[in-house]
SEGU-323046 format. One record per residue: residue in three letters; x negated, y, z negated of N, C-alpha, C, CB in turn. Coordinates in pm, whole numbers, padded with zeros to 5 digits, always signed. Glycine has a CB too. Example, Ala and Ser with C-alpha at 12.3 -4.5 7.8 and 13.67 -1.06 7.14 Angstrom:
# SEGU-323046
ALA-01319-00569-00780-01230-00450-00780-01320-00330-00780-01131-00447-00905SER-01285-00225-00708-01367-00106-00714-01290+00003-00787-01408-00060-00572
END
This chain:
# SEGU-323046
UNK-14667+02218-07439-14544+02294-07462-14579+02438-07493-14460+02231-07577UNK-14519+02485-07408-14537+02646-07442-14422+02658-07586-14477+02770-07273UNK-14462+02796-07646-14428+02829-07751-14392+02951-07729-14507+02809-07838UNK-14237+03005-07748-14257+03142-07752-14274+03253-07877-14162+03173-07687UNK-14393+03318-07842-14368+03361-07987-14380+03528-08014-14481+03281-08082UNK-14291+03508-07921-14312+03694-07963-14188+03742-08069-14289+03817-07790UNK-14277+03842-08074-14178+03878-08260-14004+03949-08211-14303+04076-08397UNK-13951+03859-08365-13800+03867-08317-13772+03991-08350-13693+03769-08380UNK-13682+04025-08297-13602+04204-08285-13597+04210-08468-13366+04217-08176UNK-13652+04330-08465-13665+04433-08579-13500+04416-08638-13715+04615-08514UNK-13476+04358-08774-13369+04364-08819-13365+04556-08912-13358+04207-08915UNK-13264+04609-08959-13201+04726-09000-13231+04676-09145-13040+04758-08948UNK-13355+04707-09194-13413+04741-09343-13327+04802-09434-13527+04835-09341UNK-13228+04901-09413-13148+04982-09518-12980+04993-09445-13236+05159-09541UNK-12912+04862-09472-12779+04853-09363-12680+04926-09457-12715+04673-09312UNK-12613+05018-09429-12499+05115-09500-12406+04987-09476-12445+05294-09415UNK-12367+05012-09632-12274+04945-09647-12087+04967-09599-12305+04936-09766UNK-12027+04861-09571-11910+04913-09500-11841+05070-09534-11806+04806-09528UNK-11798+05049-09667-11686+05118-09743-11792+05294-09739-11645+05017-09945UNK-11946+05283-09753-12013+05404-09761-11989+05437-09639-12150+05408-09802UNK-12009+05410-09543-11991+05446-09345-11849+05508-09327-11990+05272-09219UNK-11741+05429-09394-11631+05490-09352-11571+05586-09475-11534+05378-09302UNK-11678+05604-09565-11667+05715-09656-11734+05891-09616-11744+05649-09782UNK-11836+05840-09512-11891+05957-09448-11824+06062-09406-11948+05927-09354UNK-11727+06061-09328-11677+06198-09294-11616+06273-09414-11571+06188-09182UNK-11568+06200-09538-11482+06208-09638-11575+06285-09731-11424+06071-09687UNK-11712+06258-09740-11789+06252-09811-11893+06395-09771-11835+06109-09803UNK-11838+06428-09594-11928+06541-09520-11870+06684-09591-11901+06539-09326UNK-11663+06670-09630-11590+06759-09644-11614+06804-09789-11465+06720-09604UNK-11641+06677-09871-11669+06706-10003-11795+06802-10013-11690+06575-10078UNK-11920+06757-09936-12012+06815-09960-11986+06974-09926-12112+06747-09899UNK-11943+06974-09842-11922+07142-09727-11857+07207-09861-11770+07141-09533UNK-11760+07145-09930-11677+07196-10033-11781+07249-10171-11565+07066-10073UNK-11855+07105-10189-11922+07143-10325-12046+07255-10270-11994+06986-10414UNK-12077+07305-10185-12204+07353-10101-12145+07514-10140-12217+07292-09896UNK-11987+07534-10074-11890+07664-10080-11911+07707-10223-11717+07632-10045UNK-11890+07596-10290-11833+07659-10428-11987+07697-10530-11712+07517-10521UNK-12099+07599-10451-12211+07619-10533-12256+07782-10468-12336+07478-10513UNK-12267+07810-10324-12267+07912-10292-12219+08048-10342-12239+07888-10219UNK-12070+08064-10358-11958+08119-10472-12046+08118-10591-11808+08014-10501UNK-12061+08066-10674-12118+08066-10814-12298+08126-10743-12102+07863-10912UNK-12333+08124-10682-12463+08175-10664-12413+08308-10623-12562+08097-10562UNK-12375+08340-10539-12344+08507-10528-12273+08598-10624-12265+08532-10417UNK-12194+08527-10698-12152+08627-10817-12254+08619-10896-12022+08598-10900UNK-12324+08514-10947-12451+08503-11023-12570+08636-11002-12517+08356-10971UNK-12628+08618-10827-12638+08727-10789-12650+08901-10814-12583+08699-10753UNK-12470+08896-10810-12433+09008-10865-12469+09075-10954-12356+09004-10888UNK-12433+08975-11029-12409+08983-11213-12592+09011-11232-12327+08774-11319UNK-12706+08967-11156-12772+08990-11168-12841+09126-11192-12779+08933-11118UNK-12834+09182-11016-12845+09291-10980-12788+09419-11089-12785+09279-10856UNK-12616+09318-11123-12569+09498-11186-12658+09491-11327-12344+09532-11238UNK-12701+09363-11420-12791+09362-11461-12879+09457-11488-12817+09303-11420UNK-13000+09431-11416-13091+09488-11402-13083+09615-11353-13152+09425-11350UNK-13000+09668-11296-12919+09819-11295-12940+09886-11441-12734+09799-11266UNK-12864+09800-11524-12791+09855-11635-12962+09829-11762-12599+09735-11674UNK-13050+09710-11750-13159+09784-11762-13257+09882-11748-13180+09758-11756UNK-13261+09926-11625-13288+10015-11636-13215+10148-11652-13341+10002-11574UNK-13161+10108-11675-13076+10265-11749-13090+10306-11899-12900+10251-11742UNK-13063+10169-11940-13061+10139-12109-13171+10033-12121-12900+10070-12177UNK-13294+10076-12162-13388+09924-12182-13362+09833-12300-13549+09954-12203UNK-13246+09905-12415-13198+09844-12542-13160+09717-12512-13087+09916-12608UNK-13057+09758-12385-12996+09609-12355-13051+09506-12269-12876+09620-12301UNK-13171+09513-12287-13242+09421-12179-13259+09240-12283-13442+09520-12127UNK-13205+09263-12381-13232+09131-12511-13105+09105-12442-13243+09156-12724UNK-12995+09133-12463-12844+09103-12433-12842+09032-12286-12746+09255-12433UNK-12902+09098-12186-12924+09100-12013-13009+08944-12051-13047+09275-11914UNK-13083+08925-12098-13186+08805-12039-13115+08717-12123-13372+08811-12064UNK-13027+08758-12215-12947+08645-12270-12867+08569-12170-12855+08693-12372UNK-12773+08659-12180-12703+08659-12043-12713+08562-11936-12735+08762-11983UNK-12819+08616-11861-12866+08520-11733-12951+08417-11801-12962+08604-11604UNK-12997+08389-11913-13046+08244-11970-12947+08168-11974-13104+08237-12105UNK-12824+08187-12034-12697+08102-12037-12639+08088-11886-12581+08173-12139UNK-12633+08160-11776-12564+08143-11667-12662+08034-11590-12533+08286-11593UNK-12789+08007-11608-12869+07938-11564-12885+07788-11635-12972+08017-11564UNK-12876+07834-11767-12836+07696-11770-12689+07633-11745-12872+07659-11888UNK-12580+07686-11747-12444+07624-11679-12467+07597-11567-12325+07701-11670UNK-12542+07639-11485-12583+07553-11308-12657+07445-11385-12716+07657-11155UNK-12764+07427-11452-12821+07315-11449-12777+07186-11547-12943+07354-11466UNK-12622+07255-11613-12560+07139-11672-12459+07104-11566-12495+07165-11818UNK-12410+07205-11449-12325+07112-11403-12402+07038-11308-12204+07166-11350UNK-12552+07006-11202-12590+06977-11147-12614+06825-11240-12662+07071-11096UNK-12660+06880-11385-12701+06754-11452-12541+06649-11457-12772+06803-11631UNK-12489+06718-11476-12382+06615-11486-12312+06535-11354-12276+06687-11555UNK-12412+06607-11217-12348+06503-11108-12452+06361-11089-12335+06593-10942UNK-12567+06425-11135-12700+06281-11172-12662+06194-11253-12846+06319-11248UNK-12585+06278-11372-12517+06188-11499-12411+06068-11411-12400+06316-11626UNK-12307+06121-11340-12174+06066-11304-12227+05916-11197-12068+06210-11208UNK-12316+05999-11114-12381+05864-10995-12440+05761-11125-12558+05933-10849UNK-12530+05811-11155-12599+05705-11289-12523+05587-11295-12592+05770-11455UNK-12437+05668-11365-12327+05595-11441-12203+05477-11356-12242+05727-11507UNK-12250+05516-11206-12157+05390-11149-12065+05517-11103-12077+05243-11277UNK-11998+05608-11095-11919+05746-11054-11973+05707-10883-11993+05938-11148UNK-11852+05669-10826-11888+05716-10649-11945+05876-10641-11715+05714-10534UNK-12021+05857-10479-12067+05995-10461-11943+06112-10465-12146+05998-10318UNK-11827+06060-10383-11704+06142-10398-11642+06176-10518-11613+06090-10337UNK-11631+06077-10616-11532+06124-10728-11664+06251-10793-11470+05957-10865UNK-11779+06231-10815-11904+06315-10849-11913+06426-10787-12022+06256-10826UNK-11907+06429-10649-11885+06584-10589-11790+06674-10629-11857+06587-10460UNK-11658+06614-10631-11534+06649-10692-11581+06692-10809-11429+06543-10703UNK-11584+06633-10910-11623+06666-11028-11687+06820-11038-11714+06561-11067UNK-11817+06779-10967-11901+06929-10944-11825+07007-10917-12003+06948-10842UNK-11706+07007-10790-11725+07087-10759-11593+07192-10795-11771+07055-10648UNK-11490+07096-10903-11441+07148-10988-11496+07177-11123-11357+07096-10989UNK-11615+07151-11172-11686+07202-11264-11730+07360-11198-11806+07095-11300UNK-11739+07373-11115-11823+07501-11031-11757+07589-11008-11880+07481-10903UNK-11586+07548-10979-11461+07610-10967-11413+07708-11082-11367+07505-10953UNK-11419+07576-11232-11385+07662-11326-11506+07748-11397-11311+07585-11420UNK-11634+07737-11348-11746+07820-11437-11681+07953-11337-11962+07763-11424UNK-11717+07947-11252-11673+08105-11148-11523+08148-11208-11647+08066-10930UNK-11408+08087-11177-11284+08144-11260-11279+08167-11426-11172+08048-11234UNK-11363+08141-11482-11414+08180-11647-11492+08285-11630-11506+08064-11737UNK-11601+08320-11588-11673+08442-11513-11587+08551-11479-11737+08400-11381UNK-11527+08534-11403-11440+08632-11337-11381+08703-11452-11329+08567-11239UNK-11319+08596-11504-11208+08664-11604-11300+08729-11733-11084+08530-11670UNK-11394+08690-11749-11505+08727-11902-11509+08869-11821-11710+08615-11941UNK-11548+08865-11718-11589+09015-11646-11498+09114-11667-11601+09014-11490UNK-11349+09051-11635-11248+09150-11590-11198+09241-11778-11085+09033-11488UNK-11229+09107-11861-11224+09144-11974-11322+09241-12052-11216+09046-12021UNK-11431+09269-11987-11518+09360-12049-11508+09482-11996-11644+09322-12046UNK-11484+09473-11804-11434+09592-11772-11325+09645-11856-11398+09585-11648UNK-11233+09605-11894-11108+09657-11903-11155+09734-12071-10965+09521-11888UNK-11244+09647-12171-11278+09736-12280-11360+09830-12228-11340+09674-12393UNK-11442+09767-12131-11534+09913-12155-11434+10032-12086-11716+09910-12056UNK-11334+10049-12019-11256+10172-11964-11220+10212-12073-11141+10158-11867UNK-11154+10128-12178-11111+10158-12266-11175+10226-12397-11065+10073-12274UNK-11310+10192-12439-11379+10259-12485-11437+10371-12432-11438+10199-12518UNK-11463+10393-12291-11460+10557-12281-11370+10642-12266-11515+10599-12199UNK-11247+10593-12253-11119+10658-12240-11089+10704-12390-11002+10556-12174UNK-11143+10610-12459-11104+10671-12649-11267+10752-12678-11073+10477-12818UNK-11372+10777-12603-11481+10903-12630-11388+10976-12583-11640+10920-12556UNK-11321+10913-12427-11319+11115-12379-11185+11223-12472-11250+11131-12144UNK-11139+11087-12475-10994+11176-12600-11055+11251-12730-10866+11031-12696UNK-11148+11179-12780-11201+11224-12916-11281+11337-12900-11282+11121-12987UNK-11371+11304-12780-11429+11453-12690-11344+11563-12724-11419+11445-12509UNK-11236+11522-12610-11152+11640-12588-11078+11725-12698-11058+11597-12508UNK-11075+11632-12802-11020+11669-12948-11122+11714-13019-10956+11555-13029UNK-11229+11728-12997-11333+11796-13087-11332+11954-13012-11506+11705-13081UNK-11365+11938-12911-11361+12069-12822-11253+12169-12867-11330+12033-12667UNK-11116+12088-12840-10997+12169-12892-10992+12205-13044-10870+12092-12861UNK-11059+12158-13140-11067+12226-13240-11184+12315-13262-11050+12150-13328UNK-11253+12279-13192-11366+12451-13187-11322+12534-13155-11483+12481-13104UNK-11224+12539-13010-11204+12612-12961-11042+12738-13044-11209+12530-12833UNK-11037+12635-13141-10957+12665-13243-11006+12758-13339-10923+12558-13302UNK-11126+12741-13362-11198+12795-13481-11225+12919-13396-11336+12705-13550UNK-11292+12949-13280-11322+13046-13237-11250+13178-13243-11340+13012-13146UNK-11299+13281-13292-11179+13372-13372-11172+13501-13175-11281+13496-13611UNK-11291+13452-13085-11270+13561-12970-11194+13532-12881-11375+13598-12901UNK-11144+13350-12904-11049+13348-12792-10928+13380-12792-11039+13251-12749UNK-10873+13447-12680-10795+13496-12625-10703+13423-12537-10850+13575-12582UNK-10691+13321-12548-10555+13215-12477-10495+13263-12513-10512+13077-12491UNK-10372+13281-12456-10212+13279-12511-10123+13211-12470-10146+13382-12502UNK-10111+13176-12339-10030+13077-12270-10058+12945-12290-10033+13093-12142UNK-09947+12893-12320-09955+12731-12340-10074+12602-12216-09763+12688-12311UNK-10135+12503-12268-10223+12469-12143-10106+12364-12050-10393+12373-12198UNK-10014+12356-12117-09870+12273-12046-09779+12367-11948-09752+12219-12182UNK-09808+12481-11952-09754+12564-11834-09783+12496-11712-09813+12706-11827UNK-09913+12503-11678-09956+12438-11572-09885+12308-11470-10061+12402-11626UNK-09946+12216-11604-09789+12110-11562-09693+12098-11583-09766+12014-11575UNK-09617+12156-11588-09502+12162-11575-09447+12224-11490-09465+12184-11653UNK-09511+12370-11393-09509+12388-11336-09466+12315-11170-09574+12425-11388UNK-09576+12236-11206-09591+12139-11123-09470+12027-11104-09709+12085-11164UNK-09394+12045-11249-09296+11928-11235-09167+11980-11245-09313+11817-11341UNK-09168+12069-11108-09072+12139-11114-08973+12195-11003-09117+12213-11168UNK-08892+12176-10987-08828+12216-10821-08789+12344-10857-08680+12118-10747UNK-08782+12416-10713-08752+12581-10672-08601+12593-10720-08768+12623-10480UNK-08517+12509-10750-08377+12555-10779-08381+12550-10958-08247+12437-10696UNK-08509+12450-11014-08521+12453-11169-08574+12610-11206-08641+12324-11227UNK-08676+12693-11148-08703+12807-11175-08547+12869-11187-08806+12865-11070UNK-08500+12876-11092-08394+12986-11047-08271+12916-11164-08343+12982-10836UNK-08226+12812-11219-08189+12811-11313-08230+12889-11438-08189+12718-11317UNK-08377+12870-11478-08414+12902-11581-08393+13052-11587-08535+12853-11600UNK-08436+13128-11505-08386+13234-11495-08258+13332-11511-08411+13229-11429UNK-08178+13231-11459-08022+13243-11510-07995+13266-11676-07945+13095-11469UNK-08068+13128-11747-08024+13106-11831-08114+13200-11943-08010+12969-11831UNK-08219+13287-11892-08307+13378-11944-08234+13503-11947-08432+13387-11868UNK-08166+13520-11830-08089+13705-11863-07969+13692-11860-08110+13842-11747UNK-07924+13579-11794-07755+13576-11837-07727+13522-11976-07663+13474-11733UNK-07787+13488-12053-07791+13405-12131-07718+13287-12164-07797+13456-12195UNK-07718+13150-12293-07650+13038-12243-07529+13059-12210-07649+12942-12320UNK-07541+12936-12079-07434+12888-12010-07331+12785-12039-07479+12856-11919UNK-07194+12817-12026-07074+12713-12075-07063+12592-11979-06920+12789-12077UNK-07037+12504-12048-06994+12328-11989-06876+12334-12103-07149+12156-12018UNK-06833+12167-12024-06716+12167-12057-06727+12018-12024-06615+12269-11992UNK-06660+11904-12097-06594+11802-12080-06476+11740-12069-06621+11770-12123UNK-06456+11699-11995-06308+11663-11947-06276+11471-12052-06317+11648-11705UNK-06210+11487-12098-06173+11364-12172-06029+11290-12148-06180+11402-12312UNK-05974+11207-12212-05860+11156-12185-05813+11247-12303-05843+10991-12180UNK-05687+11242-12325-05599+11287-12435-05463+11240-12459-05586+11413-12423UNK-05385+11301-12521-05260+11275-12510-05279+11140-12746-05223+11161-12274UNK-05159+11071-12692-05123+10987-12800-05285+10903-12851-04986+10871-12736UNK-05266+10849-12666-05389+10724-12656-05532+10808-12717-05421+10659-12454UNK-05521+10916-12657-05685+10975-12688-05713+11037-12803-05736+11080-12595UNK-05622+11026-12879-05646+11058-13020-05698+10947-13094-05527+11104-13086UNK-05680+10842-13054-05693+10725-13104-05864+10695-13020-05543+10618-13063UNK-05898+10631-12909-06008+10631-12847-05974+10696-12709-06065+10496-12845UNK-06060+10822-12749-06087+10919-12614-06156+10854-12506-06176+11045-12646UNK-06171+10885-12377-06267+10834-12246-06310+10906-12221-06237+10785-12132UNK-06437+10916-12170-06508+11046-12129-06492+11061-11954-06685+11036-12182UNK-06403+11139-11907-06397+11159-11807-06500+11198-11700-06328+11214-11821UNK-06540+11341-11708-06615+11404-11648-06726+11504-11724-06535+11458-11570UNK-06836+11501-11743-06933+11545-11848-07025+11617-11841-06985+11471-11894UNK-06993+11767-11880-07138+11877-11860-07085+11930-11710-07338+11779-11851UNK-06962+11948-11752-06924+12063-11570-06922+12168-11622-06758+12058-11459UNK-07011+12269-11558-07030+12412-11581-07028+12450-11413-07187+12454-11678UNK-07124+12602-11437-07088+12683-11298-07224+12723-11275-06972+12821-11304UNK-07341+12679-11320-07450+12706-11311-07553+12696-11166-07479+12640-11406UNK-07474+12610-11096-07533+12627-10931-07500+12747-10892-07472+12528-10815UNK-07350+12773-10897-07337+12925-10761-07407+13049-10855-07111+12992-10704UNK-07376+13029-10997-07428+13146-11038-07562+13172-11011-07410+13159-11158UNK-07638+13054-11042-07783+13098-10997-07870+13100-10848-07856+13019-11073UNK-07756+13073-10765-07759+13055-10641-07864+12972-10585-07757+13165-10591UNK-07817+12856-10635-07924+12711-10584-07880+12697-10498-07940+12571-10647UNK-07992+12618-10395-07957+12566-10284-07899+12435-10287-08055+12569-10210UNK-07939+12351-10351-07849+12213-10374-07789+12193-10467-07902+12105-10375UNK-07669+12221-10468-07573+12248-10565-07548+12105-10638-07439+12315-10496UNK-07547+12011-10519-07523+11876-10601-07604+11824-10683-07506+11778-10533UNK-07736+11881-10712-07855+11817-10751-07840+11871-10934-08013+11881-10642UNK-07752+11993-10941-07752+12029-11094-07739+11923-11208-07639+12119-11117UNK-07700+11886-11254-07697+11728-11332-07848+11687-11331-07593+11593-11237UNK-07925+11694-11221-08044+11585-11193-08149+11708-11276-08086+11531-10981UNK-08131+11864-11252-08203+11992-11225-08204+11991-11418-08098+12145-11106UNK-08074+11998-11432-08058+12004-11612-08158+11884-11647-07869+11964-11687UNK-08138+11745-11643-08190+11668-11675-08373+11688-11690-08130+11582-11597UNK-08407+11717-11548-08569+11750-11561-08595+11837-11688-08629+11839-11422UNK-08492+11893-11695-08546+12059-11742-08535+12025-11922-08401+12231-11672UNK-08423+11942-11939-08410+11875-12077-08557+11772-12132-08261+11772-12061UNK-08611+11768-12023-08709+11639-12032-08847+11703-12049-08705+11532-11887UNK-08841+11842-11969-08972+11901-11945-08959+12000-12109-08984+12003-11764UNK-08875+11998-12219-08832+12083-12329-08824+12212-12287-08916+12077-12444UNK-08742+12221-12200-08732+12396-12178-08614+12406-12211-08754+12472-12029UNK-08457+12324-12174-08333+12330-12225-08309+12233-12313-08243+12328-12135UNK-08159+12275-12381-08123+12193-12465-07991+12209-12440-08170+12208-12593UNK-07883+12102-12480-07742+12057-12519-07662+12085-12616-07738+11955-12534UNK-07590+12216-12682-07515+12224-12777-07402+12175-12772-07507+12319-12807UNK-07347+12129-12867-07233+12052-12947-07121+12199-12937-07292+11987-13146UNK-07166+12279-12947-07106+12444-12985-07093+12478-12888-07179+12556-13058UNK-06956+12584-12854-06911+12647-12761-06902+12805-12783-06798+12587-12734UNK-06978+12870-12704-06966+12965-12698-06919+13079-12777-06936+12951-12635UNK-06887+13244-12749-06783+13253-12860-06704+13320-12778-06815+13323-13005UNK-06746+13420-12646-06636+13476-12524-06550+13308-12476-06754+13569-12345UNK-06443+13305-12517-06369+13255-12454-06354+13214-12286-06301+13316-12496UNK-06335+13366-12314-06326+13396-12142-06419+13324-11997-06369+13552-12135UNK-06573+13300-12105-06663+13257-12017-06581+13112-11965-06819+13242-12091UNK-06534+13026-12099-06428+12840-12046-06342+12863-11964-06318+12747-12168UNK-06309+12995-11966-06168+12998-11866-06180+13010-11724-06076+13117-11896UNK-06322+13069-11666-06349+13031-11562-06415+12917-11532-06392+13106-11522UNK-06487+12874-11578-06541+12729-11564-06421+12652-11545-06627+12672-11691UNK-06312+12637-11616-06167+12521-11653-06106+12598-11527-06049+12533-11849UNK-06122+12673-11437-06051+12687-11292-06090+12655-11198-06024+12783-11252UNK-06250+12560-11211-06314+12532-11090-06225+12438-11033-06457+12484-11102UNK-06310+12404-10892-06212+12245-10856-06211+12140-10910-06230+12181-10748UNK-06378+12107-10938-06398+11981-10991-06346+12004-11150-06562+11931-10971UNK-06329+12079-11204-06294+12020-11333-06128+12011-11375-06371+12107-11439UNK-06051+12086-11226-05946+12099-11190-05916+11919-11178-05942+12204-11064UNK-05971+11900-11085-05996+11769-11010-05971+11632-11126-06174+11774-10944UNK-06110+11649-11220-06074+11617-11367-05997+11583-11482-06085+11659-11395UNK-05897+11657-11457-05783+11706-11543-05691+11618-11455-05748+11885-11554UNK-05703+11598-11319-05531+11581-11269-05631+11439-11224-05417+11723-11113UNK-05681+11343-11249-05754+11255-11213-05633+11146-11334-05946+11291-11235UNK-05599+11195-11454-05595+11076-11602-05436+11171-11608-05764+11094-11796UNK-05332+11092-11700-05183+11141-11698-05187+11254-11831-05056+10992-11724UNK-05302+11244-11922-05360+11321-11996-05549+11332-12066-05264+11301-12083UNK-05486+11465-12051-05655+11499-12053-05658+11607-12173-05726+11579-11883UNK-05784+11634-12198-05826+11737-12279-05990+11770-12281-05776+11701-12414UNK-06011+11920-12307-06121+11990-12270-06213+12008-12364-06091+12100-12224UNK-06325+11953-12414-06400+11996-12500-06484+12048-12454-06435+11929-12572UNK-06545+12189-12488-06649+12326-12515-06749+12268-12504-06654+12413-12652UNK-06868+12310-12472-07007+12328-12519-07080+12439-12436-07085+12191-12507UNK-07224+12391-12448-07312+12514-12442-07473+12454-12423-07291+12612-12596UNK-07548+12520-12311-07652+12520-12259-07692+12630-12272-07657+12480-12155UNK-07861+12606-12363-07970+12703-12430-08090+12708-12346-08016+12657-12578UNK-08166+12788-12348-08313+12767-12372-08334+12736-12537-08400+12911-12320UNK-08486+12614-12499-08586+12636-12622-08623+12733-12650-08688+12586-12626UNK-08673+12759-12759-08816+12865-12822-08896+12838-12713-08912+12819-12988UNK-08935+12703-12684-09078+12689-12624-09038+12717-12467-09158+12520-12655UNK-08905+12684-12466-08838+12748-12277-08872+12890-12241-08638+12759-12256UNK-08801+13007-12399-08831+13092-12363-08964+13154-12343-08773+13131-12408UNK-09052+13097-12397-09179+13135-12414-09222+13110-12254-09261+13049-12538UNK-09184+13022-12222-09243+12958-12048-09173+13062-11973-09181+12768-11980UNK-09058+13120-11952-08983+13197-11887-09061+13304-11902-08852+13206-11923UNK-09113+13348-12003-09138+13524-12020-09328+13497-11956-09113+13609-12262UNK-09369+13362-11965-09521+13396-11928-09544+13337-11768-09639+13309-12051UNK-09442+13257-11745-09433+13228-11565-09357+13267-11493-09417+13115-11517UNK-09209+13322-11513-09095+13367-11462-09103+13508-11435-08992+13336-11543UNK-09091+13561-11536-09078+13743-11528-09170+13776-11478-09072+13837-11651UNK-09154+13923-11431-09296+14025-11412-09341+14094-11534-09271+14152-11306UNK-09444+14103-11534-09541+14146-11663-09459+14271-11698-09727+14184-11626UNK-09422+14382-11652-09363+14486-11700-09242+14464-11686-09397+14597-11654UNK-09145+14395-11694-09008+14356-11720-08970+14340-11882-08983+14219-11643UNK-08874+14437-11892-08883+14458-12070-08790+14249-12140-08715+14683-12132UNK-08901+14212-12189-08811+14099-12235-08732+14109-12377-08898+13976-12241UNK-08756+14240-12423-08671+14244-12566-08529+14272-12571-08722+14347-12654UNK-08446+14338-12476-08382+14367-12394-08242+14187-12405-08506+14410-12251UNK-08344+14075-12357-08283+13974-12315-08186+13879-12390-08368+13918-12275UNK-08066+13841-12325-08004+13768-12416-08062+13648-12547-07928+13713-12329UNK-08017+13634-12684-08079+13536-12740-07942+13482-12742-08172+13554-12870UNK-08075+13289-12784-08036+13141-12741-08017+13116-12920-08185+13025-12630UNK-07922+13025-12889-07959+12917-13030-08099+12850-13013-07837+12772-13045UNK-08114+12807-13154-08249+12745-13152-08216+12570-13216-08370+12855-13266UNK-08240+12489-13124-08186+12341-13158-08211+12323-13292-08255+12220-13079UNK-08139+12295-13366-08200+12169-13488-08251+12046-13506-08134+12135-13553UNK-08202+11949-13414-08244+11845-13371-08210+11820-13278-08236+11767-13425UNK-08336+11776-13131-08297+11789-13009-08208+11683-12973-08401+11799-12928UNK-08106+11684-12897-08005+11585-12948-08088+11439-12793-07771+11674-12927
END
């Protein structure tokens, strides 16, 4: 009897088990994922390195702080790596363990980020409070110095700047014509003795007189100019009469009046500051233009 005996087919020494095989593709996405995020945490690491060692050599003081630093960031990689050896150990599928990582890896980088964004933001802040204190030391030397010769305010400049071509040509007005009358239009009569309405508020004649080009913009022109402290708002009217009586014939305040079945007119008055006029006579005028000559303003008491 023959015998056959040749050796039987090579059985599969290491057979993947079902549930691991059809965990594979599941298991390819996790990895690609935990791979991204370990990547991510290595390039800001990186970074953080480089600006590092930047900032040593600049300052060798802080080179104790720097190797601190990257001693602790090195070991958080090797606790979260330890803790995916920990999780398998322990019976943890490879998936729920990647996960793990690779939300452990997620939040070390979003804690990073933010530690960073938080030191930037003091350190701006601590040189932003040298350069003020700087700048405040300077300005009081420059105080003490008995040869300087400034005279003009260092806020001319800007303000300048914050300023439209019809706000000059006001100011000017209100520099040689001197202040200008407004007028408010209110309700009146029985009812408005009791609670007045404020009709129409701060109509004067200050566009045509000073011959602005956008007449509608006055309201907006006062406002800057109240804001930039060059004008101010009196409660007080005038003492020429005569000046309300043309203003109270315009249209609009005409308009005003025949708008409510009764009305009534209260006075006031638009100034320059001290500190307005001072801006008028050192940016406005010409140097030989006599300013003693020029109408005077009230001087606010409290800017209202």
């Amino acid at each position: 009897m023959s015998t056959d005996k040749s050796p039987a087919p090579a059985q599969d020494r290491s057979p993947l088990p079902t549930g691991v095989g059809e965990a594979l593709p599941g298991l390819v996405r996790l990895a690609a994922t935990a791979w991204v995020r370990t990547a991510e945490w290595t390039l800001v690491a990186g970074l953080q390195t480089g600006r590092r060692a930047l900032e040593i050599a600049a300052d060798p003081a802080s080179a104790v702080a720097s190797a601190r630093e990257l001693i602790s960031g090195a070991a958080q990689a090797g606790a979260v790596f330890g803790d995916l050896a920990k999780a398998v150990s322990n019976g943890v599928s490879v998936s729920e363990a990647i996960i793990q990582v690779s939300g452990s890896l997620t939040k070390t980088v979003t804690t990073q980020e933010v530690v960073h964004r938080q030191e930037a933001a003091e350190e701006r802040q601590h040189q932003m409070e040298q350069s003020l204190r700087a700048q405040g030391q300077a300005l009081l030397m420059r105080s003490r110095d008995v040869w300087n010769t400034e005279r003009s305010h260092p806020a001319y400049a800007r303000i300048l700047e914050e300023m439209a071509p019809d706000e000059a040509r006001i100011l000017l007005l209100l520099l040689r014509g001197g202040p200008q009358p407004a007028v408010d239009v209110r309700t009146g009569g029985a009812i408005g003795m009791v609670s007045s309405r404020l009709v129409a508020p701060g109509l004067n004649m200050i566009g045509p007189r000073a011959g602005l080009r956008y007449l509608d913009q006055v309201p907006a022109y006062l406002n800057n100019l109240f804001r930039l402290g060059l004008i101010w708002f009196s409660q007080e009217q005038l003492r020429d009469p005569l000046e309300y009586q043309v203003v109270e014939a315009q249209p609009d305040v005409l308009a005003a009046m025949h708008s409510v079945r009764a009305h009534k007119v209260v006075r006031r008055s638009i100034h320059l500051t001290p500190f307005g006029i001072d801006f008028c006579r050192a940016c406005l005028v010409a140097e030989n233009e006599d300013v003693a000559v020029l109408p005077e303003h009230q001087a606010p008491n409290t800017i209202e």
